[in-house]
C-alpha positions as CSV (number, residue, x, y, z in Angstrom):
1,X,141.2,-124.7,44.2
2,X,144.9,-124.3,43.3
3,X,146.6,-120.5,43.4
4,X,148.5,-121.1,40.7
5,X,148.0,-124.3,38.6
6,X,143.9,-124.6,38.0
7,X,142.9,-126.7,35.4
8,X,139.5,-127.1,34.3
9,X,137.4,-130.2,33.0
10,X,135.1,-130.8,30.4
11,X,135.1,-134.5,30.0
12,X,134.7,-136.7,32.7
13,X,132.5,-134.7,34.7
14,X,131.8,-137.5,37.6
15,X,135.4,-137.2,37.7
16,X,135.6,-133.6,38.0
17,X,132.8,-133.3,40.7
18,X,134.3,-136.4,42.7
19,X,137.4,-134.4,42.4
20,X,135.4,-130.9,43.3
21,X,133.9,-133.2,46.2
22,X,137.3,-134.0,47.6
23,X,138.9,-130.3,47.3
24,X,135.9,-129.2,50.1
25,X,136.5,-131.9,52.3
26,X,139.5,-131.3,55.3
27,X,142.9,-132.2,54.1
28,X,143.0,-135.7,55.9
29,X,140.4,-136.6,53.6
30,X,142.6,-135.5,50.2
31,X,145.9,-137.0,51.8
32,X,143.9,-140.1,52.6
33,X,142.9,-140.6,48.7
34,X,146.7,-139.8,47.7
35,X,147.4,-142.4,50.1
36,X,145.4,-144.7,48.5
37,X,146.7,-144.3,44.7
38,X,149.9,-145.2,46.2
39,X,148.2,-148.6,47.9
40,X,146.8,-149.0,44.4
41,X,150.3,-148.2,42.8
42,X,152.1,-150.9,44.8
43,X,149.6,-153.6,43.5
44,X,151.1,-153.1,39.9
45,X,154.3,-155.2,40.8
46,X,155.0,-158.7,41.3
47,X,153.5,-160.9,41.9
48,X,149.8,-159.7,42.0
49,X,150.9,-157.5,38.6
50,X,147.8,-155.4,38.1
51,X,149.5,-153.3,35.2
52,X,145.9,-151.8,34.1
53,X,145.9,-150.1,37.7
54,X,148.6,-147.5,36.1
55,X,146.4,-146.4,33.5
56,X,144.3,-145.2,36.4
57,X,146.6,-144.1,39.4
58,X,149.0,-142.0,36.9
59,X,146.2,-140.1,35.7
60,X,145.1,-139.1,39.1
61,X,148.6,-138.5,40.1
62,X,148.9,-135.3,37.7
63,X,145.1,-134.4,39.0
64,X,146.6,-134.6,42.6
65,X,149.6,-132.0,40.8
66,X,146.6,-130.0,38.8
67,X,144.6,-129.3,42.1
68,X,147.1,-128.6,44.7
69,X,146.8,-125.3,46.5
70,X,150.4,-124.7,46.5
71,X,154.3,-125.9,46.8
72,X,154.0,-127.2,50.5
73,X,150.5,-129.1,49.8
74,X,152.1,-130.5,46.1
75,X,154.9,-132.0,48.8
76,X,152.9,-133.6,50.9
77,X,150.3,-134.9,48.4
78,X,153.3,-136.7,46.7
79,X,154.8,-137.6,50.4
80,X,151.2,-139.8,50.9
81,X,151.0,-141.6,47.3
82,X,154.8,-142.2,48.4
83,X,154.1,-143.7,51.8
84,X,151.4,-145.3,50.3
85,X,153.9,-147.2,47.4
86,X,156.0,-148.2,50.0
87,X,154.4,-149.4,53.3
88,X,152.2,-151.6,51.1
89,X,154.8,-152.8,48.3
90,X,157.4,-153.1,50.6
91,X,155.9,-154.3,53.7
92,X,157.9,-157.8,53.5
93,X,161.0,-156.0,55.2
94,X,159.0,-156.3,58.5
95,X,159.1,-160.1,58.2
96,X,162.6,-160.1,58.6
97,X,162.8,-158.9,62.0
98,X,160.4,-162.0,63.5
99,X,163.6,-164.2,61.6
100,X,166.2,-163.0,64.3
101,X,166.3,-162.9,67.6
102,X,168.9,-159.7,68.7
103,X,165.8,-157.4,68.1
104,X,162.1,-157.4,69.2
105,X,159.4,-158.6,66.3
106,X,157.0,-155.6,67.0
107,X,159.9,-153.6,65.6
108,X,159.2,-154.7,62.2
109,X,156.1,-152.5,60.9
110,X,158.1,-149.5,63.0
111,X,160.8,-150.2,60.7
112,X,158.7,-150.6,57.5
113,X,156.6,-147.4,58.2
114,X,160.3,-145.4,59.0
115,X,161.7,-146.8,55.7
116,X,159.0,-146.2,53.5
117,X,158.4,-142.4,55.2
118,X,162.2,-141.6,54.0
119,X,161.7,-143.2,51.1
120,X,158.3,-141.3,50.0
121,X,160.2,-138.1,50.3
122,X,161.3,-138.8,46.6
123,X,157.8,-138.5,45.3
124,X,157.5,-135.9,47.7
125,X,159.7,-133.8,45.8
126,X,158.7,-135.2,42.6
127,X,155.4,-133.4,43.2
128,X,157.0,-130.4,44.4
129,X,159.1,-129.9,41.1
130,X,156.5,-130.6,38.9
131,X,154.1,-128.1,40.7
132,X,156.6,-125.5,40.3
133,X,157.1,-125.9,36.7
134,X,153.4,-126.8,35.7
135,X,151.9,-125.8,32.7
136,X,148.4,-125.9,31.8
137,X,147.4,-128.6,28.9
138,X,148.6,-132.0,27.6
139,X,152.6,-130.9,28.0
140,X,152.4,-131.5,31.7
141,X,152.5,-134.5,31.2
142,X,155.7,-134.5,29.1
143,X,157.0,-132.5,32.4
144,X,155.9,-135.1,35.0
145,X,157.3,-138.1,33.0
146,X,160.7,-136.4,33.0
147,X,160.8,-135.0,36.6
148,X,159.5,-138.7,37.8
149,X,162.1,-140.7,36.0
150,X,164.7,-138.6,37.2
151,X,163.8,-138.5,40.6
152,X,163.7,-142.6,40.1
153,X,166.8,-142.8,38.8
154,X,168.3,-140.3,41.8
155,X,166.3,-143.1,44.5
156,X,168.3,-145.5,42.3
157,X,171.7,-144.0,43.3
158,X,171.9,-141.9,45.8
159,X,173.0,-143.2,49.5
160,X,173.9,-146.4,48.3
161,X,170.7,-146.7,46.2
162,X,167.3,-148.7,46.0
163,X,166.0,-149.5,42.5
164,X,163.3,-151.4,43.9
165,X,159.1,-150.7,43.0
166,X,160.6,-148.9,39.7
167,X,157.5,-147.9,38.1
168,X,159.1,-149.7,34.7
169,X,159.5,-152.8,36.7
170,X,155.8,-153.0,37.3
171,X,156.3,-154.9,33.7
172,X,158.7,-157.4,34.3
173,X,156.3,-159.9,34.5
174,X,154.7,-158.6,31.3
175,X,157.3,-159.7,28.6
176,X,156.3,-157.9,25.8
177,X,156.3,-154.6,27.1
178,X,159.6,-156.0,29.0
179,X,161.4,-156.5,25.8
180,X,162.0,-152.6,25.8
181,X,164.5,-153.0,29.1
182,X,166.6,-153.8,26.1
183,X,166.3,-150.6,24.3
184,X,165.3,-147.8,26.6
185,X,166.5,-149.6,30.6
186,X,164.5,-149.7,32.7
187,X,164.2,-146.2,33.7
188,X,163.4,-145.8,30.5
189,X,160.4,-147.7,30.8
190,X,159.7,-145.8,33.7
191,X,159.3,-142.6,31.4
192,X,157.5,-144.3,28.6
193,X,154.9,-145.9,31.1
194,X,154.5,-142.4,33.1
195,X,153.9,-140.9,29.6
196,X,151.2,-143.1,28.0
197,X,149.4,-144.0,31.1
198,X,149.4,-140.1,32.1
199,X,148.4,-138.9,28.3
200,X,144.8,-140.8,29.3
201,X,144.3,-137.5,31.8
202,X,143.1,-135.4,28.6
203,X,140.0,-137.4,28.5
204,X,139.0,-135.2,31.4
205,X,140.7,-132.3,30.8
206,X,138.7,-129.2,29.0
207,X,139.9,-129.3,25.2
208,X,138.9,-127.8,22.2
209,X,137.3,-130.8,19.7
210,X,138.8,-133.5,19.4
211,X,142.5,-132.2,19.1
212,X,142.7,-132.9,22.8
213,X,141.9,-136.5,22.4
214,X,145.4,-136.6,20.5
215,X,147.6,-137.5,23.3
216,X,145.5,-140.0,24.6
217,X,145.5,-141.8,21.4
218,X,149.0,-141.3,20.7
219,X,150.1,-142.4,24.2
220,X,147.7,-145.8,23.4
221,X,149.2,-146.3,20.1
222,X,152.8,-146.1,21.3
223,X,152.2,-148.2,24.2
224,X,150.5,-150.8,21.8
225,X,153.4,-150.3,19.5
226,X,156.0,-151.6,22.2
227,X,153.8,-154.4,23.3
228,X,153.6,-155.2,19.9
229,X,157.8,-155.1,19.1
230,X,157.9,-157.1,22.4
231,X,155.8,-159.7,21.2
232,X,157.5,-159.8,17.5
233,X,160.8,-160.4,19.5
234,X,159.4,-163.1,21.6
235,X,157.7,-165.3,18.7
236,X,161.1,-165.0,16.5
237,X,163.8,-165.3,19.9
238,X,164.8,-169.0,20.4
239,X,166.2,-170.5,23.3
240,X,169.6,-172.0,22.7
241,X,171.5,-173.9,24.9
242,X,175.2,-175.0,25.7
243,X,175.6,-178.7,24.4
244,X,176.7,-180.8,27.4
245,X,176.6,-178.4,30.1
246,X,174.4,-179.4,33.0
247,X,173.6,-177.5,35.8
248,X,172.0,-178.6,38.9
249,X,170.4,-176.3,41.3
250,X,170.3,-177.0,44.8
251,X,167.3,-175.3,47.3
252,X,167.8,-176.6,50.9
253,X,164.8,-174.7,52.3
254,X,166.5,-174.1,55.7
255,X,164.4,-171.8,57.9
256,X,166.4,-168.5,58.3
257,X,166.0,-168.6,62.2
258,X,167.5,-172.1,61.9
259,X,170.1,-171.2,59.6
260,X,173.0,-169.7,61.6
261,X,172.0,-171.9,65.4
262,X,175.6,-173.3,65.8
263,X,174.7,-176.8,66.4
264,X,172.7,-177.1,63.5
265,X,175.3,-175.8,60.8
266,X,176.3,-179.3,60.3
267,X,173.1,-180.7,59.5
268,X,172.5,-177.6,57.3
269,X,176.2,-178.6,55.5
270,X,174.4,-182.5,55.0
271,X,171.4,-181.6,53.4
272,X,173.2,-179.6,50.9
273,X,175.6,-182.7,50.2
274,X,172.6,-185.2,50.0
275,X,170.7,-183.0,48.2
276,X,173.4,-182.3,45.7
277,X,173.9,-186.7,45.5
278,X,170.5,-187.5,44.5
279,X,170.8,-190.9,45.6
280,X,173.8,-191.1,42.9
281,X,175.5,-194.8,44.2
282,X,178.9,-193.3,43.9
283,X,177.7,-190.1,46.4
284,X,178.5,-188.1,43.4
285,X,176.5,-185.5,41.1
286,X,176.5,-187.4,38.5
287,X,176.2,-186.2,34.8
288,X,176.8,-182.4,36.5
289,X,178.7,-180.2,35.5
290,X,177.9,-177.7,37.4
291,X,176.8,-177.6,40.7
292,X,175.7,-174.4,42.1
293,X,174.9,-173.7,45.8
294,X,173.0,-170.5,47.0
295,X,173.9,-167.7,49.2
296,X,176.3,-168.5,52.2
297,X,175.2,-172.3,52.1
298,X,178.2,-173.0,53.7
299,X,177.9,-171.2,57.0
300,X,181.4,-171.6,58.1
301,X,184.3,-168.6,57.8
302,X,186.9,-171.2,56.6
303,X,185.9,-172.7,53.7
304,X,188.5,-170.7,51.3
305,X,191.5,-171.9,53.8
306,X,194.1,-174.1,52.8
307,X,193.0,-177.8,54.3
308,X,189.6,-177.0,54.3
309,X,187.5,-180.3,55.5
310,X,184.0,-178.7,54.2
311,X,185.9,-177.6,50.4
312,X,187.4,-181.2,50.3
313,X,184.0,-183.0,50.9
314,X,182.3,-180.6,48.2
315,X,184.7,-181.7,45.8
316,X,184.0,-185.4,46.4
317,X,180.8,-184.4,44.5
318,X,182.2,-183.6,42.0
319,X,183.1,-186.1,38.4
320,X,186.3,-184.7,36.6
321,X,185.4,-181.6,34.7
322,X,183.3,-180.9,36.6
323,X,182.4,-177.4,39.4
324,X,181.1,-176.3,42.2
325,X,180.0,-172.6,43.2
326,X,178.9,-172.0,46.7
327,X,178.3,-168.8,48.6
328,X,180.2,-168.8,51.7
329,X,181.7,-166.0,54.1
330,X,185.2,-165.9,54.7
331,X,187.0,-163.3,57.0
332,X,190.6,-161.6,56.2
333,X,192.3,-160.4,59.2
334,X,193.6,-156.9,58.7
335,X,195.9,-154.3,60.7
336,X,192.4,-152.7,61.6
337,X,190.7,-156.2,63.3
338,X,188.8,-158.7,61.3
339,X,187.0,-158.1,57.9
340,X,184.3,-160.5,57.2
341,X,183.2,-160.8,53.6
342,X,179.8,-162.2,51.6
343,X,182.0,-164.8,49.0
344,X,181.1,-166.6,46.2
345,X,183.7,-169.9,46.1
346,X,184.2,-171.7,42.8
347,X,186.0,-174.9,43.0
348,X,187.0,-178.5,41.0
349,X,187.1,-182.1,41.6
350,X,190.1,-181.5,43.5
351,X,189.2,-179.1,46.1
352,X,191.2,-176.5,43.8
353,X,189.8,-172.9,44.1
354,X,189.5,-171.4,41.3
355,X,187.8,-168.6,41.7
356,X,186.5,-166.2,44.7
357,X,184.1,-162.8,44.5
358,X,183.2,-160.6,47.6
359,X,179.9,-158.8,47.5
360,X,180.2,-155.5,46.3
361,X,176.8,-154.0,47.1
362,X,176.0,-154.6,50.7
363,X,172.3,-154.3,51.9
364,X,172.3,-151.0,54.1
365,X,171.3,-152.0,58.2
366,X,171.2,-155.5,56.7
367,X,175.0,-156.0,55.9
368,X,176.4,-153.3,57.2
369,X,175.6,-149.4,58.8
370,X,176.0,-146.7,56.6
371,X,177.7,-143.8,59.2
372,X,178.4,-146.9,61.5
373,X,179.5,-144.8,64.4
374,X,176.5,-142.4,64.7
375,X,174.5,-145.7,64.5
376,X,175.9,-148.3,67.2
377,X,175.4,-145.0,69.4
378,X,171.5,-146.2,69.3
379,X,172.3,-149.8,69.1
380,X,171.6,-150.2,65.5
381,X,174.6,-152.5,65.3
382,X,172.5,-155.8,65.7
383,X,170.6,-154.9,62.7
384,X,173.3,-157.2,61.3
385,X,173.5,-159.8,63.8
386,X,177.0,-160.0,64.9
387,X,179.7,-158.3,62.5
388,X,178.9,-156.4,59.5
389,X,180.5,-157.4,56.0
390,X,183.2,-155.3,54.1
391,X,182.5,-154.9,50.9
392,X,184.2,-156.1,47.8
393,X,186.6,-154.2,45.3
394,X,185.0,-154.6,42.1
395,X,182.7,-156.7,40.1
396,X,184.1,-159.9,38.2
397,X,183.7,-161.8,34.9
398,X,184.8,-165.4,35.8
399,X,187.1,-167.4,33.8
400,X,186.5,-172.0,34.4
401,X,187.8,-173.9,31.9
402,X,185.7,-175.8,29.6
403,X,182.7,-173.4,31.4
404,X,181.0,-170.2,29.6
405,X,182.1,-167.3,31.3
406,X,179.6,-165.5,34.1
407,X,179.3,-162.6,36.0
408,X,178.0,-163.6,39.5
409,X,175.5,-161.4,41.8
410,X,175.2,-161.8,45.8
411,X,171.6,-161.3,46.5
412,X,170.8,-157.7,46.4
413,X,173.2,-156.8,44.0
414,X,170.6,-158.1,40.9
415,X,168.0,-155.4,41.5
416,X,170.7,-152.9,40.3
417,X,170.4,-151.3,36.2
418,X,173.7,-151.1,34.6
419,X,175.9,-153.2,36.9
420,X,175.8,-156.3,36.3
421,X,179.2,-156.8,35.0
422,X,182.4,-154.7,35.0
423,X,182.2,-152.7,31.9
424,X,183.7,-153.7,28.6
425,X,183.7,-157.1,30.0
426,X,180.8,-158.8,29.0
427,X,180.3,-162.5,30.2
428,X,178.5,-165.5,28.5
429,X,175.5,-165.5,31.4
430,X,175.0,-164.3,35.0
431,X,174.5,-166.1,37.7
432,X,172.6,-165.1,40.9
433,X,172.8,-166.8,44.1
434,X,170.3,-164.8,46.9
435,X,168.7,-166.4,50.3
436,X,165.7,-165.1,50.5
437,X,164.5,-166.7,53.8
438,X,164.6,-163.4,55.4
439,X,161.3,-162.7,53.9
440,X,159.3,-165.8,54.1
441,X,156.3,-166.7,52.0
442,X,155.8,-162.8,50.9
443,X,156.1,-160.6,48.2
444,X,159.5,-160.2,48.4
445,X,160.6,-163.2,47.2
446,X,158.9,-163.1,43.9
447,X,159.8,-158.7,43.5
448,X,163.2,-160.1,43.9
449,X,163.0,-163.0,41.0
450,X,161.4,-160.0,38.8
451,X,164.3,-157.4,39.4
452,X,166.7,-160.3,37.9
453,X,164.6,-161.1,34.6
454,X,164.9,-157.4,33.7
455,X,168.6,-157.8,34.3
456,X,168.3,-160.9,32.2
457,X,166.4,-158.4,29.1
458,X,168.1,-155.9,29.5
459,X,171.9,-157.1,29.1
460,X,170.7,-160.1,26.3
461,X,172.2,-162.7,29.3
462,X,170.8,-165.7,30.3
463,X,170.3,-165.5,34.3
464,X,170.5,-168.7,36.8
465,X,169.0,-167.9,40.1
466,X,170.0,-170.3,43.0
467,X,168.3,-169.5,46.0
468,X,168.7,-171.1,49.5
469,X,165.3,-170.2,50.5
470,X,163.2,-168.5,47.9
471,X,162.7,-169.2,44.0
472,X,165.3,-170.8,42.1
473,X,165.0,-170.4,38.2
474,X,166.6,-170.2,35.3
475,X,165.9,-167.5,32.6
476,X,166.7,-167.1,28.8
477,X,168.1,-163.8,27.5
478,X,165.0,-162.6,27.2
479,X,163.4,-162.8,30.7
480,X,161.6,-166.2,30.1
481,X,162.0,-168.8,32.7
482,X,162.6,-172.0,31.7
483,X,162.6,-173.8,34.7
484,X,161.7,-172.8,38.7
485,X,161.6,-174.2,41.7
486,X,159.0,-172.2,43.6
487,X,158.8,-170.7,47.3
488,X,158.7,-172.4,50.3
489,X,160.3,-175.8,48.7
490,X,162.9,-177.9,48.8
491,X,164.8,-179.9,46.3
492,X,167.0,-179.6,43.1
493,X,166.4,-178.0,39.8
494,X,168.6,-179.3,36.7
495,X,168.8,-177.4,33.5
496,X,171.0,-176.7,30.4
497,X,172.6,-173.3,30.1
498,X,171.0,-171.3,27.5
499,X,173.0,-169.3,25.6
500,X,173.4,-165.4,25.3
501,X,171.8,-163.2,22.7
502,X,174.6,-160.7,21.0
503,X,175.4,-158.0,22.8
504,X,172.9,-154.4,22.9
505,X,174.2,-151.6,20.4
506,X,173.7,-150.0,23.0
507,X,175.4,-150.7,26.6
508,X,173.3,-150.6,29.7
509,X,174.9,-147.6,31.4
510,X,174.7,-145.7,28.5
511,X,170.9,-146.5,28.0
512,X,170.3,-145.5,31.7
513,X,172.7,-141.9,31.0
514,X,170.7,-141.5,27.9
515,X,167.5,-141.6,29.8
516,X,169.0,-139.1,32.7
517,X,170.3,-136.9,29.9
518,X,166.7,-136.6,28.0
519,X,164.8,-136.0,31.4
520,X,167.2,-133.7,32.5
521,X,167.1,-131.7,29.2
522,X,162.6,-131.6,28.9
523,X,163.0,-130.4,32.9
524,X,165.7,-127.3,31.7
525,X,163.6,-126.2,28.6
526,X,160.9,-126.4,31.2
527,X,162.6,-123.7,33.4
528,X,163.4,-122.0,30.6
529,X,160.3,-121.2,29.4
530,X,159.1,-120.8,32.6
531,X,160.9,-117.6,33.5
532,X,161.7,-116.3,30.0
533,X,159.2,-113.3,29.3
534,X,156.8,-113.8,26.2
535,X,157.0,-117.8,26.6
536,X,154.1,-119.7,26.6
537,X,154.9,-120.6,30.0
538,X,155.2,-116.8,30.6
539,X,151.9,-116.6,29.6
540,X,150.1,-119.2,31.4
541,X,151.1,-117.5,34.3
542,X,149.6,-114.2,33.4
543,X,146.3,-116.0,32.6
544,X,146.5,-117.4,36.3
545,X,147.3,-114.0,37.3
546,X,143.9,-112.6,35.6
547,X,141.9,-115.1,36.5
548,X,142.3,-114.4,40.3
């Protein structure tokens, strides 16, 4: 049993023995169930989206907290449900390593087991923190909501940042409960979900009458309640769309080992072009006014140079009036060497360029090495194939005439709360163009498409997703999609461009500092009572003092 935090059961008393069961038996055997809630964690995201399984893993999650025998057990308790989240719900990563060849395939699960070991140590200390400040009764759970979401929103930020397996983004698929992105983020989700789902752990606690059975209820009825708002919003939200403004979408489905083999760039470039034609007896799009190519579907460094033969041919796509947007990299040469950029290229009937963005968040040992130096020591430099990317200055709201402005987003840069567009500067849509041929037929793919209807909910913004190799859609302000073009196919996907909802009361980032702020403040009154003599807290500690 624990030194410190015992809790007793009255309810639930399979639960309680099963739990008694697994306190006797050697520590591989507890580590081996924590490991196992975070297996069953994983499976709450797209696209298997098991969402009940969080009504049971949570709940065992503070049990793990009630029973552990101390700070350093706590740690690594948290360290396996951690590991657990993130070998399984993240195990896609590996596949990209049998997509290149500068380093061995069997390095792919080493990699996916290092990653999610680093990345587990934030439930690690989430346990820890929570341990230290745990009270006895329903409140803890108040406590472990705050100190998770926090510690979600720190894996969100620090070192560059990974918002990715957010518990709150277990719903994305789930649009009512979804619909609350736009009120409370997504980290506020997070808190909302770790609060209801872990209120259900007073139906095996020990309580006096039915007073205990209070949270459990309340955390159903508010969980109902948000579902319910969700669903309200839904019914009553219309689509509307931009009169005359046609998009086309075009998915080339070229294999990523095939996609940067020099001799086949060309053919790569054709399939694009005839693709984007669709048998049009002028070789143009016709009808389009927009024309959007994914992630570097040009594969050639020049395409933003003046004379360019690939920008000219594009533009003979195009009627007058008319766009194209392509990703592209481009490379400026500097007083340091060469500086190669991600790009997004938008461009007219005459080969004009109108507008160019440079990836601003750069996928770490993907894009580039974070402490580059320390790294090509161990040869980590062909993580990235050949030269990393810079990254670019800022994010952009672009201006085409006749065209509803948009914010666009390289790939990786979707999965991010709160940055979708330069603050104060809130486009008419946002468009993201990814390749997601890296990861194959796997989760990642549809985790990815997820993250970006959130980002859809939560600014009010219609999203168009153009992937290269992956799931093209487009999504309405509020996360539905109303058209796709699914994994592993190739072909073109044409829609109108629906329009935006007005803009949140409420701004993203200050949604997401609200959420930091209230976590930050339950944690402190936490402490406070904790060590203040004659607290509650102060009390509970006594009572574990006498019961030893």
């Amino acid at each position: 049993m624990t030194d410190q935090n015992t809790q007793t059961y009255g309810a639930g008393p399979y639960v309680a023995r099963a739990l008694d069961w697994l306190d006797s038996r050697p520590g591989i055997t507890r580590r081996a169930f924590a490991f196992l809630l975070g297996l069953l964690l994983s499976r709450t995201f797209s696209p298997v989206n098991a969402f009940p399984l969080l009504f049971v893993v949570i709940p065992f999650m503070i049990l793990l907290i009630d029973r552990a025998r101390n700070g350093r057990d706590a740690f690594a308790q948290g360290w396996w449900v951690g590991f657990g989240l993130f070998v399984m719900g993240m195990n896609w990563v590996g596949y990209s390593f049998t997509q290149q060849s500068a380093i061995p395939a069997a390095l792919g699960p080493v990699a996916v087991i290092i990653m999610a070991a680093v990345l587990a140590l934030y439930i690690a200390v989430t346990f820890w923190v929570a341990w230290r400040l745990w009270p006895k009764g329903p409140s803890r759970i108040l406590y472990f909501a705050a100190v998770w979401t926090l510690m979600e929103v720190a894996r969100g930020t620090w070192f560059t940042g990974l918002p990715w397996l957010l518990v709150g983004s277990a719903w994305s698929d789930w649009l009512p409960v979804a619909q609350s992105v736009l009120w409370l983020s997504v980290y506020g989700l997070t808190f909302l979900t770790m609060l209801t789902a872990g209120s259900l752990v007073v139906l095996i606690d020990k309580g006096t009458g039915w007073r205990r059975f209070g949270w459990a209820v309340g955390g159903t009825l508010l969980m109902a309640a948000v579902a319910l708002a969700g669903f309200i919003r839904l019914e009553e939200g219309k689509t509307h769309y931009h009169i005359g403004l046609s998009m086309r979408l075009v998915q080339a489905n070229v294999p990523q080992k095939e996609k940067w083999v020099t001799r086949l760039i060309d053919d790569h470039f054709e399939q694009y072009m005839k693709l984007s034609r669709q048998g049009d007896a002028h070789g143009r799009a016709h009808g389009i006014r927009l024309l959007i190519w994914p992630e570097t579907a040009v594969q050639r460094e020049d395409f933003d140079r003046e004379g360019s033969l690939l920008r000219w041919q594009v533009s003979r796509l195009l009627e007058y009036g008319a766009f194209a947007i392509t990703g592209a990299p481009r490379y400026e040469r500097k007083a340091d060497g060469l500086h190669f950029y991600n790009s997004l290229f938008a461009i007219n009937s005459q080969a004009d360029l109108f507008a160019r963005y440079d990836k601003v968040k750069l996928v770490p040992f993907g894009e580039y090495i974070p402490f580059e130096s320390f790294f090509k020591k161990l040869g980590l430099e062909q993580l990235v194939g050949g030269s990393a990317f810079t990254s670019g200055e800022r994010h952009q709201v672009i201006h085409l005439p006749g065209i509803p402005t948009f914010s666009p987003l390289i790939c990786y840069e979707v999965i991010f709360p709160g940055h979708a567009f330069p603050p104060g500067q809130r486009p008419d849509w946002l468009l993201n163009i990814t390749n997601d041929g890296w990861f194959g037929m796997t989760e990642g793919p549809h985790q990815h498409l997820a993250l970006a209807r959130l980002r859809a909910i939560e600014e009010g913004l219609p999203l168009v997703r153009s992937a290269g190799t992956g799931i093209s859609a487009v999504i309405d302000p509020y996360g539905r999609i109303i058209n796709q073009m699914g994994l592993g196919r190739k072909g073109v996907l044409e829609s109108p461009l629906p329009r935006p909802n007005p803009a949140p009361m409420i701004p993203s980032a200050l949604r997401i500092m609200l959420t930091l702020i209230l976590s930050a403040v339950i944690i402190m009154v936490r402490m406070w009572r904790h060590t203040i003599p004659g607290t509650s807290a102060d009390q509970d500690s006594k009572d574990a003092e006498e019961a030893k």
